[in-house]
N, C-alpha and C positions, 0 to 999 in steps of 0.2 A: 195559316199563321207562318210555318216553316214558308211557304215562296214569298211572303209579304218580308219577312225577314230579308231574305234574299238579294231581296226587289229594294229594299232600303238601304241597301249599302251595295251598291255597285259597284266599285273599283276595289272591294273586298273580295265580292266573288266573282272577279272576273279573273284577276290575280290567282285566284285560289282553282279556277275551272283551266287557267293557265297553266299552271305546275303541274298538276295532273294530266295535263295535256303533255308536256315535255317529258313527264317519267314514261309515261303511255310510246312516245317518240322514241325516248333512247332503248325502249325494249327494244320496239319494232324492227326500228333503224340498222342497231346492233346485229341482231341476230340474223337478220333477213341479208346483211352484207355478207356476214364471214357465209354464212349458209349459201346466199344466190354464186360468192366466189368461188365456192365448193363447188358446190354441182356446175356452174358453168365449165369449170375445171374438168372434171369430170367426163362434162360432155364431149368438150374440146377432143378430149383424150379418147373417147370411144367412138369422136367422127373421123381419127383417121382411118378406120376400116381394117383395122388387123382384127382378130380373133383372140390373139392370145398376146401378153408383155413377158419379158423376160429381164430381169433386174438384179445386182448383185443382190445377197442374200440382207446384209445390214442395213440396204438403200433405206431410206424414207421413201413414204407412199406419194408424197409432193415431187414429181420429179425435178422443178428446178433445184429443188436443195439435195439434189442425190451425186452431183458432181461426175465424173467418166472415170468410171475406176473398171471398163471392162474392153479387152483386147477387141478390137473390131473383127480378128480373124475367127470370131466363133458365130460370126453371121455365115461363113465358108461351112462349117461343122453341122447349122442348123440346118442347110440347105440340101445337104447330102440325102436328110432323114425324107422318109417312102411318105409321112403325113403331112408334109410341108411345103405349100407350094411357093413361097414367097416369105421374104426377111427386108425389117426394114434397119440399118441401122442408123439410131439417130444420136446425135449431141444434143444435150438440154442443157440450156444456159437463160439464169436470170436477169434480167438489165432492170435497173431501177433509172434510166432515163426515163423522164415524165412518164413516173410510175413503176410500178412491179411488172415485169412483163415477157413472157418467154421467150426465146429464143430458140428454134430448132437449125440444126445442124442437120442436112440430109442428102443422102442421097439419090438425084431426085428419079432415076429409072426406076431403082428398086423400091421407092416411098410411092411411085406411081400405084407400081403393080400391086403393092399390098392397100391400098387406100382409093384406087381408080383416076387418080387425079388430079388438078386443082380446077376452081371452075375459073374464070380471067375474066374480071369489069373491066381494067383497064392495064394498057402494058404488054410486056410477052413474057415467056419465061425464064429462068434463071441463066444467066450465061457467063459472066467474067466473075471472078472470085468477091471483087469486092460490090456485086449486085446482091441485092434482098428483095425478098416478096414481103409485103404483108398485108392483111386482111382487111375486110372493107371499115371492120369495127375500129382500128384501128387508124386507119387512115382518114375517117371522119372524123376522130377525137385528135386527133393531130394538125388536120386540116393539109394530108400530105396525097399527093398526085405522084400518077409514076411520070419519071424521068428528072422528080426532084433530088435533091441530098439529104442524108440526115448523119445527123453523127450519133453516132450505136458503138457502144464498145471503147468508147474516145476513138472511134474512128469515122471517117466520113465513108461514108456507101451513098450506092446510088439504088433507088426505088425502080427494081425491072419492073413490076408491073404488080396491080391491086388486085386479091383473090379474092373470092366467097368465103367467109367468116366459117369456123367449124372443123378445120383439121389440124388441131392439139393445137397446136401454137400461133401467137400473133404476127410474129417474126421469122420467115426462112431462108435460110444460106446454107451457100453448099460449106458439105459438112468439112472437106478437107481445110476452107477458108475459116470457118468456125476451131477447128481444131488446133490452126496457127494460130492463130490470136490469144487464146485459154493458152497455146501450149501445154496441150493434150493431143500430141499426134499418136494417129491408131487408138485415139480412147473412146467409147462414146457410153453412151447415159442409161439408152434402151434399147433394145432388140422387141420390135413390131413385127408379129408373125400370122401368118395367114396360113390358115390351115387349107389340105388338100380337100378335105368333104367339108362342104360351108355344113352350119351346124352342129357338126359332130365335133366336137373340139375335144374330146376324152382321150381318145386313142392317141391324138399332136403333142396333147400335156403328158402323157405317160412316155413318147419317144423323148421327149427335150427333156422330164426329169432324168431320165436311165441318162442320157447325154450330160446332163448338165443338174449333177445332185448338190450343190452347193451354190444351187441359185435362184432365185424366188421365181418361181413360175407360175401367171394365173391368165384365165382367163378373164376377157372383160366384164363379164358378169361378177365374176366376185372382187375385181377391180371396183367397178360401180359403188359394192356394197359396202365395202371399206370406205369410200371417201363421204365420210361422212364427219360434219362440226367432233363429234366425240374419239374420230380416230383419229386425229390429229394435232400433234404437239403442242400444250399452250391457247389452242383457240376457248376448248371448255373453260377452262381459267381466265381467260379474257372475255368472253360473253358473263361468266359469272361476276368479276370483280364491275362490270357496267352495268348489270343489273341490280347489284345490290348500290351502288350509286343512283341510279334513276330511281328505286325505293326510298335510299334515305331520302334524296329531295323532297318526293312527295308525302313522306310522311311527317319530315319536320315543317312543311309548306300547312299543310293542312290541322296540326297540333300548333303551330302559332296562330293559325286562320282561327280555330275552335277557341283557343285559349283566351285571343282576344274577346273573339264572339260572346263569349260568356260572363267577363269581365263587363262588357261596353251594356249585359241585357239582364246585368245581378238584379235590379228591380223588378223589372218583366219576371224574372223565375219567380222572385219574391213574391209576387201577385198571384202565381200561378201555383204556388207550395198555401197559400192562406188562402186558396179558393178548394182549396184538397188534393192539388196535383200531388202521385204521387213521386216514389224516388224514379220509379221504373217508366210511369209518363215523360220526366223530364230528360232522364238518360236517352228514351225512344225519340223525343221530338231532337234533343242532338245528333245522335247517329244517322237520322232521318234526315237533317239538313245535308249533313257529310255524305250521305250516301248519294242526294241531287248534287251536289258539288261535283264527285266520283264521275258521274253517268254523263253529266253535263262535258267533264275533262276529256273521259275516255272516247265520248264522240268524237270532239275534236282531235283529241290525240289519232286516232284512224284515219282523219282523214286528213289532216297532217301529213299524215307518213306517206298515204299514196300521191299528195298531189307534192312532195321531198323527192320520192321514188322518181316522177317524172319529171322533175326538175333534173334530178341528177342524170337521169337516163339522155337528156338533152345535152346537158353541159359535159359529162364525164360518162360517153356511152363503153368504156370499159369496166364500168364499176355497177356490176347486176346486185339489184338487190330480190329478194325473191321473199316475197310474204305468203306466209301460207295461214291456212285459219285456225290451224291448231295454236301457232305463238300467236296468234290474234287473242283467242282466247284466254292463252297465258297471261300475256300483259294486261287484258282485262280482269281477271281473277286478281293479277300479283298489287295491281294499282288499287283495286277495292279494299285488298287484304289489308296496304297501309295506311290506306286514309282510314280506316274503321280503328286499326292499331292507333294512329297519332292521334285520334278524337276522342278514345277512350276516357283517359286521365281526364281531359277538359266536363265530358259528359260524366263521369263520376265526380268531379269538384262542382261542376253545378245542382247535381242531385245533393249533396249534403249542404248546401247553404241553408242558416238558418233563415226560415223568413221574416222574423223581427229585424235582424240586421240587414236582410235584403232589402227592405221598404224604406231604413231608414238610408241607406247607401245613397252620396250622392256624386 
């Protein structure tokens, strides 16, 4: 009876397996962006091969919003110390031309040595001030070749040549040219340090705090652990405020679906209350339609999002989104929870009809 129902009003519950599908979406969608830009973030940051970051003490954990508030001459200070073999000092700069997108400032013998390199698809390496590198991610989403121009910074640079994707930033210039431009001369963002025993990073972090007590110092392991959606200003509160949006949809979506449903089938109940149905049968056979609605959405809604995820990964391959199964399971739970919430009310108004007045309804 619940799928004949169903089955009789089609453009009801395709609508209704629709909305569900979209609240299902903007979890997924949501979460799996700011999260996959995180950790892609993250990784960036931990492929350029240093060991340890060194950061003023009030920076934010995002480097492009940490601005160059630190003298470049304590890259000379770092270098001195018996556990260090290598410093990288870089400028971190945000550019919101087509898109959010980093900018490193470097210099690049010493970003070598702490990081091994760059690998080179196409182009050579950096030589006149106003040359950039950037990454292959990058320059596929741009549709940009080396020995093109682009304008960065309201300035026109020319593309030396296209790198292997994976070391911290999409954009690199050298740091002095980065530095006139910000007008931030001698400032830069981070100090990338390589420790003298790979692994042993204890004894590196203990010479650079005694050196440097008034400046946040971590290794990339507990870097990692921080960047995460909760340590981060405003994102918790923005994944939350889109969440409880894609709930309310689906739960006002689904409490007009039911409301109507029960209105359009008052005789049907009536038949069904004068046959002996009782309050609890007719509450069960509603939630029960609601719940094939849910299941029906939440399919779709998954698989929505992965064939979204691949659409976007073609169109905008700087925009990762990263699904994992645990908010899979979320959005499935959170999208159950409302539709079963907005079907209530409808399911308790149809258990109390009287069925004299049901039969006679027309």
């Amino acid at each position: 009876m619940i799928v004949a129902n169903l089955l009789m009003r089609p453009v009801r519950t395709a609508l209704s397996v629709t909305a569900v599908a979209v609240e299902v979406v903007l979890i997924i969608l949501v979460v799996g962006l700011t999260h996959g830009m995180v950790q892609d973030t993250a990784l960036r940051t931990q492929g350029v091969g240093a060991d340890i970051m060194v950061q003023p003490q009030t920076t934010s954990i995002l480097l492009g919003l940490s601005g160059s508030p630190m003298p470049i001459q304590i890259a000379d200070r770092l270098r001195e110390l018996s556990q260090v073999k290598a410093v990288a000092p870089v400028m971190v700069q945000a550019s919101s031309s087509g898109g959010v997108t980093l900018i490193y400032g470097i210099e690049k013998k010493s970003f070598d040595a702490v990081g091994g390199g760059f690998r080179f698809l196409e182009g050579h390496d950096l030589g006149a001030s106003e040359e950039v590198l950037v990454d292959d991610i990058y320059a596929r989403a741009n549709h940009i070749r080396a020995g093109q121009t682009i304008q960065l910074l309201n300035q026109s640079l020319r593309v030396a040549g296209v790198v292997e994707h994976g070391k911290g930033a999409r954009i690199f210039m050298q740091l002095d040219a980065l530095q006139d431009l910000m007008g931030s001369i001698g400032k830069v963002s981070v100090f990338f340090v390589k420790g003298a025993n790979p692994g042993q990073t204890a004894p590196a972090l203990e010479q650079i705090r005694q050196v440097l007590p008034n400046y946040q110092v971590r290794d990339m392991q507990e870097f990692m652990s921080l960047m995460t959606a909760s340590n981060l200003p405003g994102l918790n509160n923005f994944i939350t405020v889109m969440i409880g949006l894609a709930v309310a949809i689906g739960l006002l979506v689904i409490f007009v679906t039911m409301y109507s449903a029960i209105a359009e089938r008052t005789r049907e109940i009536g038949i069904l209350k004068s046959m002996g149905a009782s309050k609890k049968c007719v509450i069960n056979i509603v939630l029960r339609e609601t719940t094939i609605l849910t299941l029906l959405g939440i399919g779709m809604g998954i698989g929505l999002s992965y064939l979204i995820r691949i659409l976007i990964g073609v169109i905008f391959p700087t925009l990762p989104i990263l699904i994992t199964g645990d908010w899979l399971l979320r959005a499935c739970l959170i999208a159950l929870a409302a539709s079963l919430v907005g079907a209530s009310y409808p399911a308790f108004r149809a258990s109390r009809q009287d069925p004299i007045q049901a039969l006679a309804y027309e």
